[in-house]
C-alpha positions, 0 to 999 in steps of 0.5 A: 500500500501507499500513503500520500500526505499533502501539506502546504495549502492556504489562503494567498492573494492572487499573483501569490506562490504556494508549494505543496507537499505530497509525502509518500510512504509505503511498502510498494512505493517506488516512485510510482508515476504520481499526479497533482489534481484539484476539485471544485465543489460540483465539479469533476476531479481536474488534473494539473500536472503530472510526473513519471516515474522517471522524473519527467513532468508530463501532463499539463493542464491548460490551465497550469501551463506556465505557471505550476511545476512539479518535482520531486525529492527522492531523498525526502519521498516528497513530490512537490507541486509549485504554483505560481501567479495564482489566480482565484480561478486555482481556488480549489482543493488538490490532491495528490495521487499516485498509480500503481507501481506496474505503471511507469507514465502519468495520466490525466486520468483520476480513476487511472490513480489507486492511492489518493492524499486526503487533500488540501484547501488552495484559496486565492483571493481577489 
């Protein structure tokens, strides 16, 4: 199994930065592709960003391009998503998620995902 553990969420004016957090833990990890994604209430599941297992990003939403990255500390099992020039259209919840370790390629997909964080709130005021 694996544990993912979001941190790093808040309230930031728009144009602001943040960096979220994902720790990773678990028996079967092994720097499985994994995914950043938001959700709006009412709205579906939105994937961001993407990293393979390789460690190249992959998958950018349009609406991250250019402003959000995603890396990642093997040393710390920590994937990180940095946002930048945020807007208050990025107001959202993000999880982080992970595939299963048979997999080497991110998708844009949610059910594509087994292991899911709990979450944390991304509010950008005006």
């Amino acid at each position: 199994q694996v544990q993912l553990v979001e941190s790093g969420g808040g309230l930031v004016q728009a144009g602001g930065s943040l960096r979220l957090s994902c720790a990773a833990s678990g028996r079967t990890f092994n720097w499985n592709p994994m995914g950043w994604f938001r959700q709006v209430p009412g709205k579906e599941r939105e994937f961001v960003i993407g990293i393979s297992r390789s460690g190249y990003s992959t998958g950018y939403a349009e609406s991250a391009k250019g402003r959000f990255t995603i890396s990642r500390d093997i040393a710390k099992n920590t994937c990180y998503l940095q946002m930048n020039s945020l807007k208050p259209e990025d107001t959202a919840v993000y999880y982080c998620a992970a595939r299963g370790s048979q997999y080497t390629t991110t998708s844009s997909r949610a059910n594509d995902y087994d292991y899911w964080g709990q979450g944390t709130q991304v509010t950008v005021s005006s």
